[in-house]
C-alpha positions in Angstrom: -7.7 -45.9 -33.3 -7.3 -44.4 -29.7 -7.9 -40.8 -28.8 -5.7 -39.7 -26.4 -6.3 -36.3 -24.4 -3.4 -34.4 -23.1 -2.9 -31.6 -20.9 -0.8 -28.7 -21.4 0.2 -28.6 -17.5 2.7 -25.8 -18.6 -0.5 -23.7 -19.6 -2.2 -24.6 -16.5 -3.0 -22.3 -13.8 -3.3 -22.9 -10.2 -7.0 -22.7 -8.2 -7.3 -19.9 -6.0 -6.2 -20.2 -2.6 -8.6 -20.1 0.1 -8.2 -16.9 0.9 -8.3 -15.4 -2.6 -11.9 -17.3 -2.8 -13.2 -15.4 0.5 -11.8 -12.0 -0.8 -13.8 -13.1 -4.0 -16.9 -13.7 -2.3 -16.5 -10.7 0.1 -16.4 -8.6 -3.2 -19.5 -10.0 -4.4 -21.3 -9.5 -1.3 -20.3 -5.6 -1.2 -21.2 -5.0 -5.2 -24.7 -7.2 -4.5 -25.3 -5.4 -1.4 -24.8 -1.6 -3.4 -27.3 -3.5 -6.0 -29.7 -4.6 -3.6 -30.0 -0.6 -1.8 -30.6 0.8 -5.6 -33.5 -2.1 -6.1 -34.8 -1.2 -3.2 -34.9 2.7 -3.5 -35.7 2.4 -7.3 -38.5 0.6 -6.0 -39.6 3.2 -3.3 -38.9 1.0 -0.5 -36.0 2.9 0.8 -35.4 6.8 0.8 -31.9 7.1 -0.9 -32.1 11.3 0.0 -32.6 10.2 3.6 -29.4 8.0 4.3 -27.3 9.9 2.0 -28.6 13.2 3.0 -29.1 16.7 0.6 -25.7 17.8 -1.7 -24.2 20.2 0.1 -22.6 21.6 -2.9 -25.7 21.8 -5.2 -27.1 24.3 -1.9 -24.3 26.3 -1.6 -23.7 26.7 -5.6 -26.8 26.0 -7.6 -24.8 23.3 -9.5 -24.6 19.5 -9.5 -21.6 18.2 -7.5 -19.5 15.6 -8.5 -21.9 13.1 -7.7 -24.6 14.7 -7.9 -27.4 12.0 -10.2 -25.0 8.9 -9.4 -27.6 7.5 -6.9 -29.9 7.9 -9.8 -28.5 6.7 -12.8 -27.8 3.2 -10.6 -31.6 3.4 -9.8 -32.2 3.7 -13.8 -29.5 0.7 -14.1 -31.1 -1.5 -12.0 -34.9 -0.7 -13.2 -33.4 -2.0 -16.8 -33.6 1.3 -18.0 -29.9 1.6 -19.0 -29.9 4.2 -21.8 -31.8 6.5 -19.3 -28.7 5.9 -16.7 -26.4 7.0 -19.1 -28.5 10.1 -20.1 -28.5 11.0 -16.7 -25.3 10.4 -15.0 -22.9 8.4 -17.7 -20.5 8.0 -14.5 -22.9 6.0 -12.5 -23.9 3.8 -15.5 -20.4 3.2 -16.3 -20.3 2.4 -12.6 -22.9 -0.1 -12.4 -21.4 -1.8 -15.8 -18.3 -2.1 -14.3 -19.6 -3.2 -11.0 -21.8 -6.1 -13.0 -18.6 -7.4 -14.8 -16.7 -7.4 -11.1 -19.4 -9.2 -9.5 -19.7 -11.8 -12.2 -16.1 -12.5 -12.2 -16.2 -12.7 -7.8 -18.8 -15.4 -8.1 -16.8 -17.0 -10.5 -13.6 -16.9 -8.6 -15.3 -17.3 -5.4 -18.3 -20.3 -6.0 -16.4 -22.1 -8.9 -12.6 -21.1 -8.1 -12.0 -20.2 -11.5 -8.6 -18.6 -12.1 -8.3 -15.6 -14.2 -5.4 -15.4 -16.0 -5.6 -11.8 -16.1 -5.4 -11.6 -12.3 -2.6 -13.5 -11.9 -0.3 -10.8 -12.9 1.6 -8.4 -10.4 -0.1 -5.0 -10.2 2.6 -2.1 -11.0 2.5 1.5 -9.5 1.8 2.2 -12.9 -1.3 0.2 -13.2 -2.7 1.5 -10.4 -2.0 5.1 -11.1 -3.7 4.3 -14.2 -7.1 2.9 -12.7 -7.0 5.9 -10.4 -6.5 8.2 -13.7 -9.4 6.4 -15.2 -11.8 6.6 -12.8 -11.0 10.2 -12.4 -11.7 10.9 -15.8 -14.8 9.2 -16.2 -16.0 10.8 -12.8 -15.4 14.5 -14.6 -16.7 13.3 -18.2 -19.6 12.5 -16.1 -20.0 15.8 -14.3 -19.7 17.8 -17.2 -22.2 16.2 -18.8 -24.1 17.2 -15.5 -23.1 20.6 -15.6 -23.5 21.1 -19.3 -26.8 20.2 -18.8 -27.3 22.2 -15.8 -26.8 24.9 -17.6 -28.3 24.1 -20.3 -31.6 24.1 -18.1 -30.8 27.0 -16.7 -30.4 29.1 -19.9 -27.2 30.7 -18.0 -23.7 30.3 -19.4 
């Protein structure tokens, strides 16, 4: 009795093309890179308040910006303290989640030239007025959750 192994080559999806492999490992580079500045200032060895300088907003108003506790929360994330990053800025931590699962799939794409189906699909108007929508809603979620607790703090409101 002889097994006999097909392939589906109708099911089969092309590797990535040179270039898609470089924009790949570009990605992966930029997402490390972001990674390896939050090791290094959870670790003390770089001043995050110096390069990115004071909020401007949080001066003028008394209340967290924005983005105010981003910077931290990744510095929770990467220290393995990832409850903690979403206590403090669940924005940043969903951030740094998202930014783990891109970098994974770049080193895949880029180092092993796997081919995500997913990725093979056009992107719409649509989808990327959707992305946008969602990242703007998490950013907000994640400031009033800094405000709430600004407040909160503060005993005003």
């Amino acid at each position: 009795m002889m097994v006999v192994q097909q392939s589906n080559p109708g099911r089969k999806s092309p590797k990535p093309t040179v270039h898609q492999r470089v924009v790949a490992g570009a990605i992966f580079l930029v997402i490390a890179a972001v990674f390896v500045f939050l090791t290094a200032a959870a670790r003390g060895w770089v001043d995050p308040g110096r390069i990115l300088g004071p909020c401007g907003f949080k001066q003028s108003f008394g209340l967290p910006c924005i983005g105010c506790y981003i910077t931290r929360s990744g510095m929770l994330f990467v220290s393995g303290r990832i409850f903690e990053a979403f206590y403090v800025q669940p924005a940043g931590a969903a951030f740094c989640c998202a930014g783990v699962l891109i970098a994974i799939c770049s080193l895949l794409i880029a180092v092993f030239g796997v081919n995500f189906r997913f990725l093979q699909y056009g992107v719409s108007k649509r989808t990327i007025w959707l992305t946008v929508l969602a990242i703007v809603v998490v950013f907000l979620c994640g400031w009033a959750v800094t405000l709430a607790r600004a407040f909160a703090e503060s005993g005003s409101l």
